[in-house]
Each structure stands twice: as C-alpha cells, then as structure tokens.
ZAMARGU-4260 file (C-alpha; in steps of 0.2 Angstrom, whole numbers, plus 5000, padded with zeros to 4 digits):
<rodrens>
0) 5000/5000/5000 | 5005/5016/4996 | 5010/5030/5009 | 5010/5048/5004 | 5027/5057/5004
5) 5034/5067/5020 | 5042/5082/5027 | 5061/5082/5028 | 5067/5069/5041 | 5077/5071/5055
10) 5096/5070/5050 | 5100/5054/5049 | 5116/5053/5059 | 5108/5041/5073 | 5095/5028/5075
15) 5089/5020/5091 | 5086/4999/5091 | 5069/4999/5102 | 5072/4979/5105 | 5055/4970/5106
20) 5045/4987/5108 | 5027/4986/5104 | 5023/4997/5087 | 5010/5007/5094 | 5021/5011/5109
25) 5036/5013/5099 | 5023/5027/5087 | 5019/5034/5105 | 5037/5036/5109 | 5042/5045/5091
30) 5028/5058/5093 | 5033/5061/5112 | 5051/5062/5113 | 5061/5054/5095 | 5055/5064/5084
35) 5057/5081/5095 | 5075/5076/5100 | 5083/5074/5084 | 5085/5054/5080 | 5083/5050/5064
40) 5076/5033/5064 | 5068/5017/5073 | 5077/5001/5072 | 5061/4988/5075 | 5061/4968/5079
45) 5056/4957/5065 | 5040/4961/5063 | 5036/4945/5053 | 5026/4932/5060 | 5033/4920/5070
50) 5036/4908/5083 | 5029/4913/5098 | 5040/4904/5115 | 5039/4917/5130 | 5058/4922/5125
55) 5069/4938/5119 | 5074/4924/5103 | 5057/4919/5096 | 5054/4933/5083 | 5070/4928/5075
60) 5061/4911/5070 | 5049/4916/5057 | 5034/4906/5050 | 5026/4915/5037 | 5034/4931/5026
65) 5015/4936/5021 | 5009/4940/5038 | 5015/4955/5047 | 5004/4948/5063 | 5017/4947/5077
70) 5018/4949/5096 | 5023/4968/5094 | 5005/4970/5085 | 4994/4971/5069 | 5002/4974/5053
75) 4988/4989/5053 | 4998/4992/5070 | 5012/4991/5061 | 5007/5001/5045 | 5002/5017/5060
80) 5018/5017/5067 | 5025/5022/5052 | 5015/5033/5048 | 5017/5042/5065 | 5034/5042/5065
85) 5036/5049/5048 | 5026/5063/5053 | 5037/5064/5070 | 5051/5065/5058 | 5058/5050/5064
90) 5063/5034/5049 | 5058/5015/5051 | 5073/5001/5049 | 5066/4982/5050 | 5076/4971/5055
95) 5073/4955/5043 | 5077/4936/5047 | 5076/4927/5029 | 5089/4914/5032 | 5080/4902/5040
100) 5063/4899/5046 | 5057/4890/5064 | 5061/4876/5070 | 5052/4861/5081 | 5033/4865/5077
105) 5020/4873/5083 | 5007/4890/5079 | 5013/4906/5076 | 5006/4923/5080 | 4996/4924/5065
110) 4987/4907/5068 | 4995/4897/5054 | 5006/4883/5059 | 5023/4874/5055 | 5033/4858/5056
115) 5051/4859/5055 | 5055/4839/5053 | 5041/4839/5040 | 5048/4857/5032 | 5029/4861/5029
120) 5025/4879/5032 | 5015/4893/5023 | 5019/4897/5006 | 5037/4885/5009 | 5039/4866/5005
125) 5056/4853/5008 | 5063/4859/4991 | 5066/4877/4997 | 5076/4872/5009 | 5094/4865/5011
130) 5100/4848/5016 | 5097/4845/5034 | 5116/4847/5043 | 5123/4859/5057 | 5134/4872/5060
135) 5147/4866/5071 | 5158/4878/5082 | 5172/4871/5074 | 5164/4879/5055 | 5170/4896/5060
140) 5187/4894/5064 | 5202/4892/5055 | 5204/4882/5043 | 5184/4881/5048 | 5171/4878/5034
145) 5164/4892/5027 | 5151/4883/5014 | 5144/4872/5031 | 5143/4891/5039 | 5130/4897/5022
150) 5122/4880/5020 | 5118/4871/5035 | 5108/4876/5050 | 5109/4890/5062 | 5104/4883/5080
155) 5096/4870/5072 | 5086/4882/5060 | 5078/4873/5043 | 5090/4884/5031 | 5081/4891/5016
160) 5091/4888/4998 | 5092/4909/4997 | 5100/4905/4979 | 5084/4898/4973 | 5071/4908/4962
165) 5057/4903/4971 | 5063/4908/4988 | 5072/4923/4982 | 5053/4928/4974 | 5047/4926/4991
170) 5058/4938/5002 | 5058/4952/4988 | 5039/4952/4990 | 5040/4952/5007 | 5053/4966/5009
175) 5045/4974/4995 | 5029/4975/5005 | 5038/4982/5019 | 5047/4998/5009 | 5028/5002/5000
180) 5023/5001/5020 | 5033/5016/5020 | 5050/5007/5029 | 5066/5016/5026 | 5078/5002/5030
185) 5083/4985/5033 | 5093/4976/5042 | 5097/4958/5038 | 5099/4948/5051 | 5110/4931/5051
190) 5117/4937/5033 | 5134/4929/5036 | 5124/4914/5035 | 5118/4917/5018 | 5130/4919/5000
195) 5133/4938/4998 | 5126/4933/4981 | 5111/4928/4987 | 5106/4946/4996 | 5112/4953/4980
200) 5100/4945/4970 | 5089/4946/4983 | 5091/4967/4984 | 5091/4967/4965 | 5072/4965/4964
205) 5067/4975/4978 | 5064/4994/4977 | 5080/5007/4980 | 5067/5021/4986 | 5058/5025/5000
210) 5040/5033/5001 | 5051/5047/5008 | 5062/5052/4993 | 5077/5041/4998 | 5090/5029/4996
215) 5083/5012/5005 | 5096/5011/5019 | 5103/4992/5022 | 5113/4986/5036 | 5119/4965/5037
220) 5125/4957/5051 | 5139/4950/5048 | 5152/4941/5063 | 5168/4943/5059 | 5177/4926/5059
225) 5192/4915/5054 | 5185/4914/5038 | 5170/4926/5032 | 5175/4940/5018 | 5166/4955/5026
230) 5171/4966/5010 | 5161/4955/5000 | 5145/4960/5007 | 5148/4977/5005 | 5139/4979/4986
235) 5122/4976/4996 | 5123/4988/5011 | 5134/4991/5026 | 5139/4981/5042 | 5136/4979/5059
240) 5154/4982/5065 | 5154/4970/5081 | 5172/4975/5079 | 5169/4991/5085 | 5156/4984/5100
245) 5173/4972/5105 | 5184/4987/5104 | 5172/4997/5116 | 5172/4985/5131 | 5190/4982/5128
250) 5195/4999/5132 | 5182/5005/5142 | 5186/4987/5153 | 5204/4989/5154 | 5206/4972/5144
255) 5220/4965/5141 | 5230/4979/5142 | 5219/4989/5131 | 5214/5008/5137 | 5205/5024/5128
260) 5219/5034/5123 | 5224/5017/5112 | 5207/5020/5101 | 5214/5027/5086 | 5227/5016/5083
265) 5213/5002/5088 | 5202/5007/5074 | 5212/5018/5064 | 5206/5039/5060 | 5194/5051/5049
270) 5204/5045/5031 | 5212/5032/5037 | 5201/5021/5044 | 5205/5002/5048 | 5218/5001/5063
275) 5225/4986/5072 | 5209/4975/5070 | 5205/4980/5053 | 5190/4989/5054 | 5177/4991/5039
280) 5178/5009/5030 | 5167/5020/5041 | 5154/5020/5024 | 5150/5004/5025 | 5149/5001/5046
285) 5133/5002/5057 | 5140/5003/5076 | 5132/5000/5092 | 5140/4999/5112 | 5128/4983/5110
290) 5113/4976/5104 | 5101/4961/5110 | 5112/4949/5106 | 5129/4956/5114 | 5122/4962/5129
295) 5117/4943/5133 | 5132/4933/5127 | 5144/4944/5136 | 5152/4952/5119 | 5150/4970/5125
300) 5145/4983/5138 | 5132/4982/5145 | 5116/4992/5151 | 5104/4980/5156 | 5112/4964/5158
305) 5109/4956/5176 | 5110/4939/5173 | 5116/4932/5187 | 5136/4934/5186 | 5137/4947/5171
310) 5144/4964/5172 | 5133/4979/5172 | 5141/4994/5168 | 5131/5007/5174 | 5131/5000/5192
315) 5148/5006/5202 | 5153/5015/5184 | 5148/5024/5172 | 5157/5017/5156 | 5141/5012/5148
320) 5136/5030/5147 | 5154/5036/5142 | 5154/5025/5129 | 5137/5030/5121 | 5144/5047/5122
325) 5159/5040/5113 | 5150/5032/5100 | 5138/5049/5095 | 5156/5059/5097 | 5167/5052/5085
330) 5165/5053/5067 | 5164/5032/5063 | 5151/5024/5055 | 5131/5025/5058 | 5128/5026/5076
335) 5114/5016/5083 | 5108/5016/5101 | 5103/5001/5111 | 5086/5003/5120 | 5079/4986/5127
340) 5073/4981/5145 | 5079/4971/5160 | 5082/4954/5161 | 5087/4941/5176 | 5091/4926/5164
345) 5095/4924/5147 | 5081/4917/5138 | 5068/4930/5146 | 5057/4937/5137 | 5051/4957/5135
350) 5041/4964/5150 | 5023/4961/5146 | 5018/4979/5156 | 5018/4995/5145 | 5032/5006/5145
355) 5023/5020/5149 | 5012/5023/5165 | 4992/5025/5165 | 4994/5044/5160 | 5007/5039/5146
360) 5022/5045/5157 | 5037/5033/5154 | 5042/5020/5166 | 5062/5024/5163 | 5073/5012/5171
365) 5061/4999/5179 | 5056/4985/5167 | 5059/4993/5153 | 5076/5004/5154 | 5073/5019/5141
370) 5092/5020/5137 | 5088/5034/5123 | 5080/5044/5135 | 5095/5044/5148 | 5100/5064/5146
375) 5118/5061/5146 | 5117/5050/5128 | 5101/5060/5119 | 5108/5077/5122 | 5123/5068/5110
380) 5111/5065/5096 | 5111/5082/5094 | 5131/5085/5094 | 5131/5069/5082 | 5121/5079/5069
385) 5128/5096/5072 | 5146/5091/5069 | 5142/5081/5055 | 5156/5079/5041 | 5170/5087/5054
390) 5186/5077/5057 | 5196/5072/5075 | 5207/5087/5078 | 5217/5091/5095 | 5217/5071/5100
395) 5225/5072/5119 | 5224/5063/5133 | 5228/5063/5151 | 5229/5046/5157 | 5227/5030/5148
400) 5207/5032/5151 | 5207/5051/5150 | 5203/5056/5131 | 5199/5074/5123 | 5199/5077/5106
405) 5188/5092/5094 | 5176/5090/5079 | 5181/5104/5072 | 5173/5122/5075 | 5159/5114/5079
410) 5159/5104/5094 | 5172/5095/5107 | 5171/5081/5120 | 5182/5076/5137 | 5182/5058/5145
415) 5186/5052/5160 | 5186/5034/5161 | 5199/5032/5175 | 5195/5033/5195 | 5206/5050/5197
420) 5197/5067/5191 | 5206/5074/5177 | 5209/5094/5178 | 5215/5100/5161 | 5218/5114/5151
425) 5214/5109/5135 | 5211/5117/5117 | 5199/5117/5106 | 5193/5125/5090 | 5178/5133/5096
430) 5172/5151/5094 | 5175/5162/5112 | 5162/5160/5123 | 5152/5151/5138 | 5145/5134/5132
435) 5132/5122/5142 | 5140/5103/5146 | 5127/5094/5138 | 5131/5078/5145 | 5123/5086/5163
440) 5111/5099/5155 | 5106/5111/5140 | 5102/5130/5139 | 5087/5138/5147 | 5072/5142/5137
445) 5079/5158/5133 | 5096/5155/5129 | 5103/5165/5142 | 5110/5151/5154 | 5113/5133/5155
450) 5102/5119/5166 | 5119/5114/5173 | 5135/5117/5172 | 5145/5127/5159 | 5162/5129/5151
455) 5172/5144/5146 | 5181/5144/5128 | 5194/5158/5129 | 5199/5167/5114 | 5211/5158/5112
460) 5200/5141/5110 | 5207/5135/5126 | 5195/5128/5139 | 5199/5122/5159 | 5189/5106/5164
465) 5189/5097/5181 | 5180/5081/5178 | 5178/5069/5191 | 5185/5052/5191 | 5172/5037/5185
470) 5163/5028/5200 | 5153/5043/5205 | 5135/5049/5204 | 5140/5061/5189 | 5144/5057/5171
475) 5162/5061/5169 | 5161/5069/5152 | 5161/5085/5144 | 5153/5090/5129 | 5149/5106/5118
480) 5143/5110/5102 | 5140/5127/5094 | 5120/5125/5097 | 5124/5125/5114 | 5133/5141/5115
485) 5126/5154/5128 | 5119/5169/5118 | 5118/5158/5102 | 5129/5166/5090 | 5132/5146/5085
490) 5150/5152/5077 | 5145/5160/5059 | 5150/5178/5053 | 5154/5192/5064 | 5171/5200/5067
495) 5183/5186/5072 | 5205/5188/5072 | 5207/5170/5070 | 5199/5152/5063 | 5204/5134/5061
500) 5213/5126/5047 | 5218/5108/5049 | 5235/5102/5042 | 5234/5083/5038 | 5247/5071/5028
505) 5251/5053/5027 | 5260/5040/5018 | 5277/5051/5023 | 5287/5034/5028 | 5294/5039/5042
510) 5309/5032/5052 | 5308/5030/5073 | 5315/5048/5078 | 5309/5057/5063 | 5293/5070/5066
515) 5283/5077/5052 | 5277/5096/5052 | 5270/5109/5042 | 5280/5125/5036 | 5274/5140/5030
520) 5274/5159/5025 | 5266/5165/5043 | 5274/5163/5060 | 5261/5151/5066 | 5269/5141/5054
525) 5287/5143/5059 | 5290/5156/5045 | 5297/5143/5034 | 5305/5133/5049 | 5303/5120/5061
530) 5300/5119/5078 | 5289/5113/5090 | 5275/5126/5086 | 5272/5118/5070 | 5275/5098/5073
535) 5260/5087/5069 | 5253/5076/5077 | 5253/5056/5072 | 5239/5047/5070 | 5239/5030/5077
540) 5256/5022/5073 | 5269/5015/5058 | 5278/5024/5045 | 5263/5029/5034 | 5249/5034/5047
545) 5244/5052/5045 | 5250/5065/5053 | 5240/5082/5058 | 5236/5098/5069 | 5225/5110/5068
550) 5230/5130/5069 | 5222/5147/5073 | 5225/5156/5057 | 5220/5173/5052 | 5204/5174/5043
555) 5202/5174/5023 | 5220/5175/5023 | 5230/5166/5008 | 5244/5156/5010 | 5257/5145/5007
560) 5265/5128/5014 | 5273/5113/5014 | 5275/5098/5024 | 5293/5089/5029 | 5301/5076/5038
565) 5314/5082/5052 | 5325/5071/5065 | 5340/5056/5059 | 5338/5066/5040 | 5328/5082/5034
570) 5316/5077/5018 | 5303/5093/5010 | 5293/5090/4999 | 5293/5093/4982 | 5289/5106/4974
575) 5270/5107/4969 | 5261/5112/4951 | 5260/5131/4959 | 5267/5146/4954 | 5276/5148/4971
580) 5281/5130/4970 | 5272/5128/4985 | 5254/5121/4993 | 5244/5136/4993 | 5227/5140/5000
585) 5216/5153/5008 | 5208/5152/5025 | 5189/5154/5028 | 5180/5169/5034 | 5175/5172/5051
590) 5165/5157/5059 | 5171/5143/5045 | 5185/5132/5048 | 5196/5122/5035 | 5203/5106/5034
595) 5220/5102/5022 | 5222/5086/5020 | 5233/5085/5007 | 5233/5066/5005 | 5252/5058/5003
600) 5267/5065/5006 | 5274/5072/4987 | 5292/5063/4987
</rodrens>
C-alpha cells in the first residue's frame, strides 16, 4: 500500500534499536520524545510472524513472510507506526530474518502453523530448503568451513536455499511490502549465513526508494570470523561492525591491556580508517556499544544485563554511558543506540507491562530501561548531527582512560574513564564564549543560561575542565557544540581575528625519531622553519599513518606551505604544480574552519 510522501526527516546521523517494543508504543514514543529530540530513525524487531515461545529469541524464527501479525502487533499496527513516526520526523529500519525459518513445530502469532521435521509451512515446502546438517563451532574457525557456515543450519534452523528463484521471489515480496509500507531500512539479520550473492540477487528485485524520497538504507549482520570475507558484502549495504562493539568494552574494561587513549590506533582515524583490528571503511559500518544479542552473550557493555554473574556497567561505573557518548562523538560509521529492558536470565522474554504509565508517562529504568531517553546520551544525538562531516582534531589525553579530542569548529568532548578526576587545560577550536555541558544539561528556554553546568572557551580556543574520576554519581564527560553556546551566535559571521585550518598528511614513511610538520609563510607556521610550534601530530602508529594539527589562522587570509620530515635526516617535499612551488590555500572567513588534508606525502 502506498503511503504519501513526508516532510524532511530528522538527520540521519543516529538511530535507536527499540528491541522488542510494541509498534504502537514505539509510534507513542516517536511523537513524544524521538522525533522532537533529533534521532533519525527506529530500528524495530522482526515484525514477521513467528514463533511465539515466552523468549527475547522467538521473533528471529519466522513462520510465514506474508503475515505481518506478530507479538509487537497488527500489521495495521504496524502500517500506523510508520505513519506516525514519519510525521514525527523519525525513519523505520526492520530488522529482517530470511535465512531460516522455525524450528520444532508449533502456531505462530498469526494462527498458521509449521513443522520443522516435515519442512511444511506457509507458502514453503522441503525443496526450498537446504540439506538438513549443522553448523558446528568448529565451521567458524580456522581452517573452519565456510560453505557448512552458508548451508547448513543456524541453531538447528531449517535453512532456506536463498540461491533459489522461488525463495528469492518470496523475500523480495516480502521486503517489498515492507518499503511500500513506507520502511526506510533493513537490516538483515543472520546474513553471514547466507551467499553475499544471494542478498544481491535478493536486493536486485526490491525497490532502492523509499516513500520518503530516499536511498533504501541496508545494514547485514555480519560476525567477523576466521573465515567470512566481510568486504564481500559490502555491494548490498553496510555492516554491523561487532568489531567496534569488542573494541568498546576492551578499552572502556581495561582488557588485556587495552585503554582509551589506544582508540585510534585500535580502529584507525577520519581517512584512514582500519587500525590494528581492521575495521570496515566507516561508509560501510553500522556501530552500536551493544545490541540484543551482545548484551546477553557477554560480547559487550552492558546496560541491562543482570544475569546472574554478568557485568553491568552502569552500576559502580559509568562506562556504559561514556561509551554511548563516545560512540555519538566520534565521526565512525552509523551510530545506533541500544534501548531494550531488564532481564534476570538469558532466555527472558520482554516485559509484558507497558512502558509507559496509565497517563502515558514513561516508566524509565524499571522494566523497561529507556536507554535513549537517559539525558547524558540523547543530548549527544544532537552533537552527532551538528558536527556532522567534521574530522578528530586536538586528540589528547591525560591518562590512559582520559581522552579529549575536537570536531572541528563545531563541537568538542572530554572523557574520564579512569578513577582519578582529570583537571586539564585543554584546546579546542571553538568560537569564544560560555558553552552548556550537555552531557549534565542544556540551555534555558531563553538561551541566556545553561540547566547545569558550563564551560568557558577563551579566545584563544582553550578551555579548563575538572572532571571527576568514573565511579561517581555524575557522568564524567564533557561535551559542547555550537547550538549550545550561551547567547547563540552558533559560530557564523561576525568579526573574528582568527579560525581553524587543519593540516593533515600521510603515507610520509617515516623512520623511529623522525617528526613530520608543516612549514609556511606565517609565523604560526614557523616562517618557513621548524620547531615545536608547528610539529604534527601522528595518527595511530607506523611509517605511513597520517599525521596532523590544527592551527588558529587569520581569517580569509592566503597562503602558502609545505610539509617535511625532520629528525635522523631532513626530507621537504617537492615542489608542487604552483606558481610559488608551494601548497597554497586561503583560510575561511570568520566562523568557518578548513581542513587540508593533502593526502600523501609528494616525494
């Protein structure tokens, strides 16, 4: 059915997985609190029909692909929600399950029924399925076998043959339903278990454009494993980087030597992304602290896990929250939250009370835990969007666990993940003036003053924090962006004496004891020399990571530079296709900023 068209949409920079939400609650929720706070889509459960077993796990066994009957409601339930979150502003992703259908046997939420051992369900028979054989533990490994991986079952799943016409005709009618329903994206669950060729084929016959003017967004989850070719999924959509969820609780948890201040060389920088673990290109990632699956298996932090033995991390310690701060601060991938409910065992299924309270109010860390309305990590869906397109410039830290780093002109972020407060003077690239922390509040109505605290940026760009060490009742973080700014002003036009320009350069093969830095025809750049005024910074570690800083220029100034490698033997560069031989730019006017990046080294 068709849906009409819709206002301009949130920006897109973050979406929220309301695991196992009910749709008209979740339609309640867009209008109340998503839609007004900036996030630009809804990640729902499988809104198929399925098994129905009293677990968190059943709707990822689905019966029939041509009912949209399922415990979270009616597919006119279904068809409401998002229609109301459209007009809230607020995108639907579906998550998908078209691997496998149920096993044992039983009826599903829309009434019809199914027999695994007989393969008989609606509108499927034994020849759309493959052979009956399992996955073993052992299939994932090294060597490992990657066809028993895409061919045989998933947790004792019956594995639909994806590579077959029939089937394949199946799920593009299903998902095809599902994008005229007005769904923006989809998320394929359990695709490491099917032939990247398979959700090609698959995505080949279902509709690139939503009912809202845009590209269909797709995500895959794909494991990484000894033995799966993550790029070779990339043609259909991006990944869930689990990567980046094993990365968090590493450094957040202290593991195995692992801290904050190692992130960049863990998963590489804006450019130059990849890293020690070999992250996907930030294009083609979807990222989360944790998801459903994670926060039960032990594979991340967690917010809501208190199954007997597991770590919480919001109890004793704020990491979970620093982490989602992390996440909607730093410029990798598409962010997704995780907002679920409270568990005491693992197979638990969703609260069967209402989120909300008999005058709609929500129930926020009960049974349900709300983790998108915690203020600390919505008031960063805002920063998210606002520094959008903005690189990592003036990385510090303190100690191991104490990082700081800019987006620009347009917003920076402190984090203290160690016990000891961290007092620091740090810079930043912001305009002068007196910004709100909008990890612990925002501005008043007016704009004249902040809920809670503030920060100063001098003219200079520098700041003082005094955070307090992590195991408090506070958040220890800082975080401002320009539409938080005292008095607005928000950084454009106006009379200014200086701005930012980045200076960024890789692939210089550098030796151990040899810096890289810029030179140039101003005194902020050495006039032509170096020294320590103008030494870059290194990105990560090896002899062809980038290197960078960013300085406070005059503005709408020209000029000219160069970048060169000094220490054991002194290399410039070569001369460029300039009149002056040199790099040669102009810096913005007053409230911009600019970012060089000049690619390679030019030997």
């Amino acid at each position: 059915m068709a849906v009409p068209a819709h206002a301009a949409l949130n920006a897109p920079d973050t979406s929220v997985q309301m695991f196992r939400w009910k749709w008209n609650d979740i339609a309640k929720e867009c209008t109340n609190w998503l839609g007004p706070q900036g996030y630009g889509a809804v990640q729902v459960s499988p809104p198929t029909a399925a098994a129905s077993l009293g677990t968190w796990w059943d709707v990822y066994q689905p019966v029939n692909f041509n009912s949209l009957k399922s415990n979270m409601g009616t597919e006119a339930e279904f068809q409401a929600m998002v229609n109301t979150c459209h007009a809230a502003k607020v995108r639907i992703y579906a998550d998908v399950v078209v691997n496998h259908l149920a096993a044992g046997a039983g009826t599903a939420t829309d009434g019809s029924t199914w027999n695994s051992t007989s393969l008989t369900y609606p509108f499927f028979s034994g020849s759309d399925f493959h052979p009956a054989c399992d996955i073993a533990s052992g299939d994932y490994g090294s060597p490992g076998n990657r066809n028993n991986v895409m061919f045989c079952r998933l947790s004792g799943l019956p594995d639909l043959k994806t590579e077959g016409a029939y089937v394949q005709g199946q799920v593009k009618t299903y998902l095809n339903k599902l994008v005229a329903m007005g769904v923006d994206g989809l998320r394929f669950d359990a695709a490491k278990h099917m032939q990247p060729s398979d959700i090609q084929a698959i995505m080949s016959g279902v509709t690139q454009t939503t009912t809202s003017g845009e590209p269909l967004w797709v995500t895959q989850e794909v494991i990484p494993d000894s033995n799966v070719v993550r790029s070779s999924y990339f043609p259909s959509g991006t990944l869930n980087e689990f990567q980046y969820t094993y990365a968090i609780k590493a450094v957040f948890r202290n593991e195995n030597g692992a801290n904050l201040s190692q992130i960049r060389t863990i998963m590489g920088t804006p450019g130059n992304w990849g890293g020690t673990w070999g992250f996907v290109p930030s294009e083609k990632a979807t990222v989360f602290v944790n998801n459903w699956d994670t926060e039960r298996n032990g594979s991340s932090l967690a917010a809501s896990n208190y199954v007997s033995g597991g770590t919480n991390d919001t109890q004793g310690t704020k990491r979970y929250d620093l982490a989602n701060i992390f996440m909607l601060a730093w410029p990798y991938g598409a962010a997704q939250l995780h907002s679920g409910f409270r568990f005491t065992s693992y197979d638990q299924g969703p609260p069967s009370a209402s989120p909300f309270d008999a005058n709609g109010a929500p129930l926020i860390n009960q049974q349900w835990d709300f983790i998108h309305r915690w203020s600390d990590i919505s008031n960063m869906v805002a920063f998210r969007a606002v520094t959008s397109g903005q690189g990592v410039d003036n990385f510090t830290n303190g100690t191991g666990n104490q990082i700081a780093f800019g987006r620009g002109a347009k917003g920076y972020v402190a984090i203290n993940n160690d016990s000891a407060a961290w007092n620091a003077s740090l810079q930043t690239q912001l305009p002068a003036g007196t910004y709100c922390n909008v990890v612990h509040g925002l501005l008043n109505a007016a704009g004249t003053a902040c809920t809670s605290d503030s920060v100063t940026v001098g003219t200079n760009g520098v700041i003082s924090v005094s955070i307090p060490g992590n195991g408090g009742s506070v958040v220890p973080a800082v975080a401002l962006h320009i539409n938080q700014k005292v008095g607005g002003g928000g950084g454009s036009g106006g009379t200014c004496t200086t701005v930012p320009v980045t200076f960024r350069v890789a692939n210089a093969n550098t030796v151990v004891g040899q810096n890289v830095y810029v030179v140039g025809n101003r005194a902020e750049l050495g006039n032509w020399v170096q020294g320590a005024s103008n030494q870059l910074t290194i990105e990560g570690s090896g002899a062809n990571v980038p290197w960078s800083r960013t300085f406070q220029l005059p503005p709408a100034t020209a000029i000219q530079y160069k970048f060169m490698k000094y220490g054991v033997s002194t290399v410039w560069e070569s001369n460029q296709s300039t009149a002056s031989g040199n790099r040669e730019a102009t810096t913005p006017a007053c409230g911009g900023s600019l970012t060089l990046d000049a690619g390679s080294f030019k030997f």
